[in-house]
C-alpha positions as CSV (number, residue, x, y, z in Angstrom):
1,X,87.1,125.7,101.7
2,X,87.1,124.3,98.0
3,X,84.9,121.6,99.2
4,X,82.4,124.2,100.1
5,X,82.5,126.3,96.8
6,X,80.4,123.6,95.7
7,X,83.2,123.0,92.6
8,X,82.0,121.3,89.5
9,X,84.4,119.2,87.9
10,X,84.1,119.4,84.2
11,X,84.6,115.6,82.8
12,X,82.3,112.8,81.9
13,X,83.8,109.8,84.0
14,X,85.2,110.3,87.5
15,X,87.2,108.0,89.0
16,X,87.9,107.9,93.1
17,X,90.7,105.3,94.2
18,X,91.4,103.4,96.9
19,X,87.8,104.5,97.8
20,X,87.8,102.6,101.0
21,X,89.8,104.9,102.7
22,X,88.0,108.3,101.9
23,X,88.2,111.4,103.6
24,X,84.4,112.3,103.9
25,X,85.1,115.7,102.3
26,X,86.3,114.1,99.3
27,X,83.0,111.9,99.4
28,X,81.0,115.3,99.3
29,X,82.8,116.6,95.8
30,X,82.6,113.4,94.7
31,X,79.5,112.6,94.7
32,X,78.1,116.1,93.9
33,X,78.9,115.3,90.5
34,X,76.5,112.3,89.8
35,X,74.4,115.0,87.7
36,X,76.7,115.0,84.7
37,X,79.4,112.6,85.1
38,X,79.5,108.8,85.3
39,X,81.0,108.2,88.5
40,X,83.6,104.9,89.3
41,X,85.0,104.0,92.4
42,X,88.3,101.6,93.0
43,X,89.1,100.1,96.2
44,X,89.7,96.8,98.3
45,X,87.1,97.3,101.4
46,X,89.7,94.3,103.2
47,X,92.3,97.5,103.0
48,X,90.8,100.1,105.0
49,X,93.6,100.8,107.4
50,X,92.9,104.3,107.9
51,X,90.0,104.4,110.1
52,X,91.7,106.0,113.1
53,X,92.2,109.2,111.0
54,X,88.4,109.6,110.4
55,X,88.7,108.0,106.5
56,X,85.9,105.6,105.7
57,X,84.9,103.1,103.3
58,X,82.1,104.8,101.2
59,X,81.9,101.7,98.6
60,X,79.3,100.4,101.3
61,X,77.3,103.4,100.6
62,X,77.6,104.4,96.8
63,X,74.8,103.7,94.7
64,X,76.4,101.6,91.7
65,X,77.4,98.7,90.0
66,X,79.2,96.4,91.8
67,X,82.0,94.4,90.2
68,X,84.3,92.4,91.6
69,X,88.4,91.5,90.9
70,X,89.2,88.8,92.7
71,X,92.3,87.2,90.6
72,X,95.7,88.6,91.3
73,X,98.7,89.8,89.2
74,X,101.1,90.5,91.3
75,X,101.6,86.8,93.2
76,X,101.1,83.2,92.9
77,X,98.7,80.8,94.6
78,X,101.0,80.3,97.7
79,X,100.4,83.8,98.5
80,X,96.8,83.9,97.8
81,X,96.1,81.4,100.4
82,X,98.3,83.3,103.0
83,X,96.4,86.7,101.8
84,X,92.8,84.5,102.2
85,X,94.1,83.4,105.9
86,X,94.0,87.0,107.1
87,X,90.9,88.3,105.1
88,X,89.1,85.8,106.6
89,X,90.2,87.0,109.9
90,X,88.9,90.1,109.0
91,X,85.6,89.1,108.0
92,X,85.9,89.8,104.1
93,X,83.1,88.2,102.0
94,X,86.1,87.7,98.8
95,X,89.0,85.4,98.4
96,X,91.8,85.7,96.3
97,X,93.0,83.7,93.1
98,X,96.9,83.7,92.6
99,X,98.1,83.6,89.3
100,X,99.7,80.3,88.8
101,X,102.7,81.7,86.7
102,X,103.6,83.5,89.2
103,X,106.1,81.4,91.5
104,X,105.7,83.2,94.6
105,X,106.8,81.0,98.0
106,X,106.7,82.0,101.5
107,X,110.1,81.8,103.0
108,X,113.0,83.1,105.5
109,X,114.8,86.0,103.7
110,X,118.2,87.1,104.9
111,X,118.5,90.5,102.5
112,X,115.3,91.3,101.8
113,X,114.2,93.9,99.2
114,X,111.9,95.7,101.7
115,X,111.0,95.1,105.5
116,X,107.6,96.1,106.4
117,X,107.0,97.0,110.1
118,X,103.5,98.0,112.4
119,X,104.8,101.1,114.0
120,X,107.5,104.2,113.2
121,X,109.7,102.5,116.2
122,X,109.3,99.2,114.4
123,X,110.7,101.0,111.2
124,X,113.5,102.7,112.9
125,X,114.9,99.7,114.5
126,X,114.9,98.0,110.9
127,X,117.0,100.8,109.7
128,X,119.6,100.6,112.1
129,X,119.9,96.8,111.5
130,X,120.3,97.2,108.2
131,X,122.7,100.5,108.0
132,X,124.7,98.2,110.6
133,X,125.0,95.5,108.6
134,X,126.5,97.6,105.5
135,X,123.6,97.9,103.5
136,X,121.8,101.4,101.8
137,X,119.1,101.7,103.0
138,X,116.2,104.0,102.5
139,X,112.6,104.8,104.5
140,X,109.5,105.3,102.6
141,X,108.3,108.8,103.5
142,X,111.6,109.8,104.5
143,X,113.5,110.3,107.5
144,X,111.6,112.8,109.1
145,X,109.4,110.6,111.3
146,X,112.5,108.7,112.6
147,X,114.0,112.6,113.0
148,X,111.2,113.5,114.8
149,X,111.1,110.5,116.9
150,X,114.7,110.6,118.2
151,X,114.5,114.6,118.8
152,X,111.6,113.7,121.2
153,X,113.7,111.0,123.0
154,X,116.7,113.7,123.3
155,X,114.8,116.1,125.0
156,X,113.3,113.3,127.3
157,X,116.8,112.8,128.3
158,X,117.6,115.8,128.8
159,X,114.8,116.8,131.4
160,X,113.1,118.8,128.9
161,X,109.2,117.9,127.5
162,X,108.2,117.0,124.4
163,X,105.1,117.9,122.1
164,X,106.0,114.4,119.6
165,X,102.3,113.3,119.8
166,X,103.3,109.5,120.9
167,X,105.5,110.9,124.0
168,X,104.1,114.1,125.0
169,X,102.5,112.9,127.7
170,X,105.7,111.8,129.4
171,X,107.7,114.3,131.5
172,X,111.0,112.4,131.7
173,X,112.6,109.8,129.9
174,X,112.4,107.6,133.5
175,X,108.9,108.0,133.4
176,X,108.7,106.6,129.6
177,X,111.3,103.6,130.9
178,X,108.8,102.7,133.7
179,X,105.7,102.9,131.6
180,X,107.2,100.6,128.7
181,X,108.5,97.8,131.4
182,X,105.4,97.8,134.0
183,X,102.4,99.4,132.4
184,X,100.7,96.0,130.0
185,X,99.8,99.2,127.9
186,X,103.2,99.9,127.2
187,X,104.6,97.1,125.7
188,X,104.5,98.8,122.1
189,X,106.7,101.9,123.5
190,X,109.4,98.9,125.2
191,X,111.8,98.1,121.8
192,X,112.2,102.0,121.2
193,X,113.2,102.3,124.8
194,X,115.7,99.7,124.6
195,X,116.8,101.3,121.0
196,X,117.3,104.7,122.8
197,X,119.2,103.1,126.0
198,X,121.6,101.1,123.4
199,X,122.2,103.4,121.0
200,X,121.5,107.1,122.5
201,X,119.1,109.8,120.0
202,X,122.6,111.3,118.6
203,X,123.1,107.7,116.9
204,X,119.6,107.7,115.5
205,X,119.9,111.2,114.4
206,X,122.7,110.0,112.6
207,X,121.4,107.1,111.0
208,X,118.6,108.9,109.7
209,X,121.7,111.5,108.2
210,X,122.5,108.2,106.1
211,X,119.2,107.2,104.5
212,X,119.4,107.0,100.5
213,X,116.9,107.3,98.1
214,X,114.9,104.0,97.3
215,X,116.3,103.5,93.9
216,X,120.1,104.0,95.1
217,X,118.7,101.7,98.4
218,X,119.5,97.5,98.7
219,X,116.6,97.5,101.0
220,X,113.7,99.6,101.8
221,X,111.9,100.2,105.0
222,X,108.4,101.1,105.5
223,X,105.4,101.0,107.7
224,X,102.7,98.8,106.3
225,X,100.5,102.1,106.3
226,X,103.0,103.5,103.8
227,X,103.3,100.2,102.0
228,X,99.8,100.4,100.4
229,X,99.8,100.2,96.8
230,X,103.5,99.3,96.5
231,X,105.3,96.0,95.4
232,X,109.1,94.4,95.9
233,X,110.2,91.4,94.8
234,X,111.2,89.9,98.5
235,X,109.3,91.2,101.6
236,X,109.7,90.6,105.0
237,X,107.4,91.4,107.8
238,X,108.8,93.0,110.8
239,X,109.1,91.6,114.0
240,X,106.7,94.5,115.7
241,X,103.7,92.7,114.7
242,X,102.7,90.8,118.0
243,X,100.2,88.7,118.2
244,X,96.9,89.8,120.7
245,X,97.2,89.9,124.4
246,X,96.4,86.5,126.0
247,X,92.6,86.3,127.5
248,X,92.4,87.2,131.4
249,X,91.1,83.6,132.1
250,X,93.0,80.5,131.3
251,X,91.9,77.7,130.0
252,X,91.1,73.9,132.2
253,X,94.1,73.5,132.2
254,X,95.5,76.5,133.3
255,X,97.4,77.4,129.9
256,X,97.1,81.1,128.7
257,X,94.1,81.5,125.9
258,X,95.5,83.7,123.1
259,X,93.2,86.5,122.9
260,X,91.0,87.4,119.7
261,X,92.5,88.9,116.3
262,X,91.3,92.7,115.9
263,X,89.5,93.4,112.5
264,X,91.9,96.3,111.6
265,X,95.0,94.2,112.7
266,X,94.1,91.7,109.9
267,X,93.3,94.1,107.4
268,X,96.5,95.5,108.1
269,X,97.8,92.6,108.0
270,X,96.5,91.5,104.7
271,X,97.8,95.2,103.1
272,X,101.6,93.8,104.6
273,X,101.4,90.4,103.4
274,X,99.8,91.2,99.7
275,X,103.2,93.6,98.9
276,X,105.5,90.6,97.7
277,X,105.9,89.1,94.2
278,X,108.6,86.6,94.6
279,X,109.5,85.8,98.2
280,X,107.3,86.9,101.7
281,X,109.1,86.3,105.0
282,X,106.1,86.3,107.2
283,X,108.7,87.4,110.1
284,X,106.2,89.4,112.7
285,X,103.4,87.6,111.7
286,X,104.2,83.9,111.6
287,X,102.6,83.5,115.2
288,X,98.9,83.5,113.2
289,X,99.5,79.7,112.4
290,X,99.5,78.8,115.8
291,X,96.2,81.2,116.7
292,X,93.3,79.1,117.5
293,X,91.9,81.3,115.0
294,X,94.4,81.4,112.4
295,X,93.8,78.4,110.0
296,X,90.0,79.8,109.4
297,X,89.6,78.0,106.3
C-alpha cells in the first residue's frame, strides 16, 4: 500500500543491498527515485538464494555502472578456491581473491563455532547433538521454526492434521513414515522422521525450551538461508546437504552416473561455504570433490 502512494524519498544517494535478492516491490520505490537521487546497488548475483519466494536479482536489469569486488576480507586463499569450485558450478562469470594474511584452512572441526545446515530439520538435529553433548547452544532466528516443526509432528502422532506448510499434506504420522522410506521424493523428510521416532515431539519441544542467546551460545545453529551476511570463526557444513540424485541410466559399465549440480544448490552452497574465517569443515558438502563436475577449474 506504501509502494502504491508513489513515496518519494527525500535523499541524494540511495543505496539497495543485497540487491540480488529483491522483492519486486522494493524494485518499484527504488527505482522511482532515479529523478533526484543517485541510485547504488550492493549485491553478489552468485547469492541469490531466494528465488523460490518470488525475490529476484535486479542488478541484471539496473541501468548503471558496473563495478566489481572481487578480493575478499573475511578469508584466505584456501577458501577462495573452495568458494571458486562452487561459483563455477553455478555459472558465475567472477572468481574470488583470498586475502593472503588471512590463514584460513579447510579442516574437520569437532566444536565448531556454528553449524550450518540446508533444511529446518537439518538445523533441529544439529541442535539436539549439540544440547546432548553439553554445549549452549543457540538457533539463528530462534526457536520458533523448530517449535513449530515438532508441534506438527505431535499432532501427526496423535491422529490429528496439521496446517505446518511442509506436513500438511499428510493425514497421519504412518503416512509421513511411508512417504519418507519409499517415496524417492521423500528422502529429505527421512532424518526428521527418524529424529521424531527416537526422540518423540515432547523432547524437541524441550530442547527448543533450552536454546540461549548467540552471544551466551558455544555454538550456533543456522540454515544457510539465515547464514547470509554472517561470519564465525570455525564453520561446519551440515550433513543435510546431499549430493544430486544419481542419473536414471548407468554408465558402460553399469555404475550409477551422479546426476547434475542444480544452479541454486551451488549458489547456496557458495553463501554456506563463504561464512568462515578461520576453519570450514566442509561436512555435508565434501561429496563435490568426487562429482564428475566438481573440480571445474
Amino acid at each position: 500500500m506504501w509502494a502504491l502512494s508513489e513515496p518519494k524519498i527525500d535523499a541524494d544517494f540511495l543505496l539497495l543491498d543485497e540487491a540480488q535478492d529483491t522483492n519486486p516491490v522494493v524494485e518499484q520505490v527504488f527505482t522511482a527515485q532515479r529523478g533526484h537521487a543517485q541510485l547504488i546497488m550492493v549485491g553478489d548475483s552468485a547469492q541469490a538464494i531466494y528465488g523460490w519466494r518470488g525475490a529476484t536479482d535486479v542488478m541484471t536489469r539496473f541501468d548503471g555502472t558496473p563495478l566489481a569486488l572481487t578480493q575478499s576480507f573475511r578469508f584466505g586463499p584456501h577458501l577462495a578456491r573452495e568458494a571458486n569450485r562452487w561459483l563455477a558450478l553455478a555459472g558465475a562469470p567472477i572468481r574470488l581473491q583470498g586475502t593472503e594474511a588471512i590463514p584460513t584452512r579447510l579442516d574437520t572441526v569437532e566444536t565448531p563455532d556454528a553449524v550450518l545446515c540446508r533444511t529446518n530439520i537439518g538445523a533441529m538435529t544439529q541442535v539436539l547433538t549439540h544440547l546432548q553433548a553439553g554445549r549452549r547452544v543457540a538457533l539463528t532466528g530462534g526457536g520458533e521454526s523448530l517449535r513449530s516443526l515438532a508441534l506438527a509432528a505431535r499432532d501427526l502422532k496423535n491422529g490429528r492434521p496439521t496446517s505446518h506448510p511442509e506436513l500438511f499434506l499428510f493425514p497421519s504420522w504412518g503416512e509421513l513414515q511411508d512417504y519418507a522410506a519409499y517415496d524417492p521424493a521423500g528422502a529429505d523428510l527421512q532424518p526428521f522422521v527418524d529424529l521424531i521416532d527416537t526422540h518423540t515431539p515432547d523432547a524437541l519441544l524441550a530442547a527448543v525450551s533450552q536454546l540461549v542467546d548467540e552471544q551466551h551460545a558455544q555454538v550456533t545453529v543456522s540454515t544457510a538461508h539465515k547464514a547470509k551476511g554472517r561470519e564465525w570463526p570455525t564453520v561446519q557444513i551440515g550433513n543435510d546437504f546431499r549430493p544430486p540424485k544419481d542419473a536414471e541410466e548407468p554408465d558402460a559399465q553399469g555404475r550409477p552416473v551422479p546426476g547434475p549440480i542444480d544452479d541454486a544448490e551451488a549458489r547456496l552452497a557458495y553463501v554456506a561455504v563463504t561464512r568462515a574465517r578461520g576453519c570450514l569443515d566442509l561436512g555435508g558438502l565434501e561429496w563435490v570433490h568426487d562429482h564428475p563436475n566438481g573440480n571445474p577449474e
